[in-house]
N, C-alpha and C positions, 0 to 999 in steps of 0.2 A: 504494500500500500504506500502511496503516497500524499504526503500531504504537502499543498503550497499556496501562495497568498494571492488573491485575485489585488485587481485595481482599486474598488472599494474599502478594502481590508478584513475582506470573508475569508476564511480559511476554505478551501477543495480539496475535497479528499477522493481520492480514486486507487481502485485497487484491481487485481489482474481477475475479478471474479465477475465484471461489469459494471460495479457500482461506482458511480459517481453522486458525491453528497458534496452541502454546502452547510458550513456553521459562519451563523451571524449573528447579530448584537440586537436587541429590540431596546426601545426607549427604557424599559426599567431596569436593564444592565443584564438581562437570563440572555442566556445563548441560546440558539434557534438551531434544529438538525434540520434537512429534508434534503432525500437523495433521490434517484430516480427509478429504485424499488418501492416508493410507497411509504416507506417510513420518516416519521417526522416525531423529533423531540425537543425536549426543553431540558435545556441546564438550570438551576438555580442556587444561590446560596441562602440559609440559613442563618439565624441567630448565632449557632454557635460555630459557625465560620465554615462548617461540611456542604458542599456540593451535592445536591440533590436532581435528581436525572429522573424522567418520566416519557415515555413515548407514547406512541398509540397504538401499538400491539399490548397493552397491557403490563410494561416492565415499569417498577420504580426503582430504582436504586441510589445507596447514595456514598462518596466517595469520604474520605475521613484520612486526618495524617496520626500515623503513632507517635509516641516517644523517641522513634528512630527515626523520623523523616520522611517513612514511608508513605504513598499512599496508600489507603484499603478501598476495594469496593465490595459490595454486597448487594445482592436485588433479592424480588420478593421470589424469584422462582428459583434460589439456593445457589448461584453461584455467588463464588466469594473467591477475591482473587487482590494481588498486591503488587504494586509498580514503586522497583526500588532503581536508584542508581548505582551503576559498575566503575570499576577503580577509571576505568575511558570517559567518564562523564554522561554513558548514554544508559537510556532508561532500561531497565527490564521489567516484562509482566510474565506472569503467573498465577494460575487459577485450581482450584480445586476441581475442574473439569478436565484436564490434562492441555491446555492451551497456555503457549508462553511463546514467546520473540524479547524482539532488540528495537525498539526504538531508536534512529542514531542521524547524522544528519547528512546531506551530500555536500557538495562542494558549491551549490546553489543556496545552501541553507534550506531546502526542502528539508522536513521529517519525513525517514525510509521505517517503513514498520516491514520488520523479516522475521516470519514465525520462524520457532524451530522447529527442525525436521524431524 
């Protein structure tokens, strides 16, 4: 997958399975998903500073930092999964469904997401 920055300042994300989405900004600061399979989400934060995610397939989730800096997320249909940083500075995730990559960036400054094999 990759991700990189339109003219606006939306993020595009595109990956080798068809999907092409778009994250943007609405007036009250939530991030906005919609790609061109149909789904569309909402980011949002929280009082107590955690990242809450909802789409229209029915998933809430919401992301939270440890004591170690990590991210966590967790949604209502049992995955639960954690994006930390490697000694390279690029991100790793990991889920308790057997799904994990690299987060890391190219030589454009694009974000490269490479699952593991």
């Amino acid at each position: 997958a990759v991700y990189s920055t339109d003219y606006l300042g939306n993020t595009i994300y595109e990956d080798n399975k068809g999907t092409q989405g778009t994250f943007s900004t609405d007036y009250l600061g939530n991030t906005n998903y919609e790609d061109n399979k149909g789904t569309q989400a909402t980011y949002s934060t929280d009082y107590l500073g955690n990242t809450n995610y909802e789409d229209n397939k029915g998933t809430q989730g919401t992301f939270s930092t440890d004591y170690l800096g990590n991210t966590n997320y967790e949604d209502n249909k049992g995955t639960q999964g954690t994006y930390s940083t490697d000694y390279l500075g690029n991100t790793k995730y990991e889920d308790n469904k057997g799904n994990s990559g690299t987060y890391s960036k190219d030589y454009l400054g694009n974000t490269i997401y490479t699952p593991d094999e």
